[in-house]
DRENPA-3360 file (N, C-alpha, C; in nm, 2 decimals, always signed):
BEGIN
1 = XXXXXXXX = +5.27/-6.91/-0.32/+5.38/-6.92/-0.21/+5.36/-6.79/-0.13 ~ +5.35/-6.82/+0.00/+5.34/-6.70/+0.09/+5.50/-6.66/+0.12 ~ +5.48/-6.51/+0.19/+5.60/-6.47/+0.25/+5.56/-6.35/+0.34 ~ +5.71/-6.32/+0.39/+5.70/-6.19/+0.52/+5.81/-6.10/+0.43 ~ +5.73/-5.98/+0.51/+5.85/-5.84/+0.49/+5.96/-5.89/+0.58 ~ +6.08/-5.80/+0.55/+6.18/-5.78/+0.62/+6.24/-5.65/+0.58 ~ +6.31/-5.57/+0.73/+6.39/-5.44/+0.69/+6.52/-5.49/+0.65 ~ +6.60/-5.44/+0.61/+6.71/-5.42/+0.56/+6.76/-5.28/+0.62;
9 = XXXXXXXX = +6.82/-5.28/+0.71/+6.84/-5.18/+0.83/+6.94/-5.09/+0.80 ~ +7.05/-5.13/+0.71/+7.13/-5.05/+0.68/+7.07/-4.92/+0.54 ~ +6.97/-4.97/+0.52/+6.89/-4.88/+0.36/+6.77/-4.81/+0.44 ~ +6.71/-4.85/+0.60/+6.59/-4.76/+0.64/+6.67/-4.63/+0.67 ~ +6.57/-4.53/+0.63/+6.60/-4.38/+0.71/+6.52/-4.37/+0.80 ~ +6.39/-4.44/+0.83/+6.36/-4.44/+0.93/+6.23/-4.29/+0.88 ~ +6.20/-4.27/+0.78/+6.10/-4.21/+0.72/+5.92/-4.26/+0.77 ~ +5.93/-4.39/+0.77/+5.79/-4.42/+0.83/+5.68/-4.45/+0.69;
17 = XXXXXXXX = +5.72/-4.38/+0.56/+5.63/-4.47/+0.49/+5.55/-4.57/+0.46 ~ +5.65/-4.65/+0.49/+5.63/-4.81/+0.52/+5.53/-4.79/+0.62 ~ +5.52/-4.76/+0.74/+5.44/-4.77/+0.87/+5.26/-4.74/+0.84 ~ +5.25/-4.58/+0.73/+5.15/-4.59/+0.69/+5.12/-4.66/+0.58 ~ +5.21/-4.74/+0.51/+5.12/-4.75/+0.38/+5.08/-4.89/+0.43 ~ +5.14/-5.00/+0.53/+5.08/-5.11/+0.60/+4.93/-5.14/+0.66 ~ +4.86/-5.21/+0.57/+4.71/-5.27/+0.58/+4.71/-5.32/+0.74 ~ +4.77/-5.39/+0.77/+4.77/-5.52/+0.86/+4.82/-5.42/+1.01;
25 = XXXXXXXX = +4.88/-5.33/+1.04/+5.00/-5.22/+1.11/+5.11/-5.32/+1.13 ~ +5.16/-5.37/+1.03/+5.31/-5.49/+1.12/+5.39/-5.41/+1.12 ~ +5.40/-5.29/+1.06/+5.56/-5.24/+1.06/+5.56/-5.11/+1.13 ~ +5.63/-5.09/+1.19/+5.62/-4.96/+1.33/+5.79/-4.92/+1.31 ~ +5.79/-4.80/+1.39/+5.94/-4.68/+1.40/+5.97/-4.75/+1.56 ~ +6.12/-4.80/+1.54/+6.17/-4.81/+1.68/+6.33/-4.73/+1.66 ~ +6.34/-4.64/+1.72/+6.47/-4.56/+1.69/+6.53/-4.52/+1.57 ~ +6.42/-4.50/+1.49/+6.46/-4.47/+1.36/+6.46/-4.53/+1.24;
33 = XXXXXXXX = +6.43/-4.64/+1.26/+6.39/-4.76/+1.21/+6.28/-4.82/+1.20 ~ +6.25/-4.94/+1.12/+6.08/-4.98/+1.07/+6.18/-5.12/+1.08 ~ +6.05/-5.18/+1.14/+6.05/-5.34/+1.20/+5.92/-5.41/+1.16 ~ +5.92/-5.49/+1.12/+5.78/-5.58/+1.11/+5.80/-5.66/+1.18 ~ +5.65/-5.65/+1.24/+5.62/-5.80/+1.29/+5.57/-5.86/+1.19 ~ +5.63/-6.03/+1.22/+5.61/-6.10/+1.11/+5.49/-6.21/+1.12 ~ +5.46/-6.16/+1.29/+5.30/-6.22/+1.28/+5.20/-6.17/+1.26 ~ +5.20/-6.03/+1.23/+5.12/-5.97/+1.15/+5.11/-5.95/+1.01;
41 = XXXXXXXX = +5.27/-5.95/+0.95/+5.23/-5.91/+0.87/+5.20/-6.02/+0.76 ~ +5.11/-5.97/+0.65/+5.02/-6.09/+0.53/+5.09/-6.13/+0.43 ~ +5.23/-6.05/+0.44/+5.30/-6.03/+0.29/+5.24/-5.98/+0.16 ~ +5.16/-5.92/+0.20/+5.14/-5.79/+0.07/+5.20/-5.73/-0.02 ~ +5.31/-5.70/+0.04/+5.41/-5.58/-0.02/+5.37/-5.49/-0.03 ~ +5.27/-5.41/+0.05/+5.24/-5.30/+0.00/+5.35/-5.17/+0.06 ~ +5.43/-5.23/+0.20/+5.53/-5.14/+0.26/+5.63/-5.12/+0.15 ~ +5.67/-5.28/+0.07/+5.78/-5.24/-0.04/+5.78/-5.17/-0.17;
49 = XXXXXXXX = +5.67/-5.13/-0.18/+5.65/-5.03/-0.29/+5.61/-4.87/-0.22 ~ +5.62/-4.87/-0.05/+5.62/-4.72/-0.03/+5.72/-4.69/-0.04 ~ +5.82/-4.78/+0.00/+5.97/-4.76/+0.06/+6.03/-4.73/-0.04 ~ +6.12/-4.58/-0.08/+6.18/-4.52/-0.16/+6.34/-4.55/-0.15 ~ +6.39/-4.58/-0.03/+6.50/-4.61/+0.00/+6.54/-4.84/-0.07 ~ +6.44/-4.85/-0.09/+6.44/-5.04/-0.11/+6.48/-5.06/+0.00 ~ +6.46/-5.06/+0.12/+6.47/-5.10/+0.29/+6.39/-5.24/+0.31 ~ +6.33/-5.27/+0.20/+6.18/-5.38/+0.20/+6.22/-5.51/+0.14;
57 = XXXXXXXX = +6.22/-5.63/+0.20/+6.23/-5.74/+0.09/+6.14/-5.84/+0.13 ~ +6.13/-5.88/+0.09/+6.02/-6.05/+0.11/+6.12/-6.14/+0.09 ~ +6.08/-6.21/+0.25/+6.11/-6.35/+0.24/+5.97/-6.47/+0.20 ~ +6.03/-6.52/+0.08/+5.91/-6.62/+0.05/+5.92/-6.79/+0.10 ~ +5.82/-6.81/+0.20/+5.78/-6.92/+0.27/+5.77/-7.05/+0.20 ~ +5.79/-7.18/+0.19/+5.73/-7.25/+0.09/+5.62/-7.32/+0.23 ~ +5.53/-7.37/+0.13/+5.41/-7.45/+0.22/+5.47/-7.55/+0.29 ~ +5.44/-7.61/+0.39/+5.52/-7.72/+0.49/+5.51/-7.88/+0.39;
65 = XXXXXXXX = +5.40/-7.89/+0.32/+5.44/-7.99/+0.23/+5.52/-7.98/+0.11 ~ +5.58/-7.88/+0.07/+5.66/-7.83/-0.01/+5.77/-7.88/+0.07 ~ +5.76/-7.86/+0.15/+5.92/-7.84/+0.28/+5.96/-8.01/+0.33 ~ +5.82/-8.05/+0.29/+5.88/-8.22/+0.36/+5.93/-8.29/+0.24 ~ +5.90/-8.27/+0.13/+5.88/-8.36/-0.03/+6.03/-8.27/-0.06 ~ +6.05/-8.14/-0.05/+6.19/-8.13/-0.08/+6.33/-8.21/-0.01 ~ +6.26/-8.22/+0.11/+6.36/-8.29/+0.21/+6.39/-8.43/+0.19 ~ +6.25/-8.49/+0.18/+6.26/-8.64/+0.12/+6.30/-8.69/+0.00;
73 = XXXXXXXX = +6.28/-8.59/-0.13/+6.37/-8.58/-0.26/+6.55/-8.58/-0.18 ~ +6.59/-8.49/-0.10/+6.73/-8.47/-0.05/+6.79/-8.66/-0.01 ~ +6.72/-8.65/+0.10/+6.72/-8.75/+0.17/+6.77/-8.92/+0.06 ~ +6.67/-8.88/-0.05/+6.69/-9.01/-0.17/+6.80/-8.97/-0.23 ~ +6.83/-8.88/-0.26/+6.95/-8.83/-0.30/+7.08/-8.89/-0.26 ~ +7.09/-8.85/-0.13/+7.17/-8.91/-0.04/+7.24/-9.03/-0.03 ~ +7.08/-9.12/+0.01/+7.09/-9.22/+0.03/+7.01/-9.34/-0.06 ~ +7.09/-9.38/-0.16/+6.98/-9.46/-0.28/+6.85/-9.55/-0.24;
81 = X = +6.97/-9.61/-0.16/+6.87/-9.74/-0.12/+6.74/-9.73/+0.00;
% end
């Protein structure tokens, strides 16, 4: 299952760890703060184990056929017939 970083903006100090320890560069300082881009970034986690403050979380993606077969399980659900 893939995923992306995300800041948690109230926990950055805006330290920059994260910035260097990033393979890919997705996460950069904008006013004090660390942002990823999430089209860069590969979901590694390698920013969430620099980050001392836990500012880092992953959101985990499901595959798009994961995404249609959950929907269509819902869908039966719903509706028996």
């Amino acid at each position: 299952m893939a995923g992306v970083v995300f800041t948690v903006s109230e926990r950055c100090r805006g330290c920059g760890a994260c910035v260097k320890a990033c393979p890919e560069g997705a996460v950069t300082l904008q006013d004090s703060r660390s942002y990823v881009n999430s089209k860069k970034c590969k979901g590694c986690g390698t920013c969430i184990l620099a980050c001392r403050n836990k500012a880092k979380k992953m959101r985990f993606l499901m595959p798009a056929e994961a995404q249609i077969r959950s929907a269509l399980r819902l869908i039966g659900r719903l509706d028996p017939e």
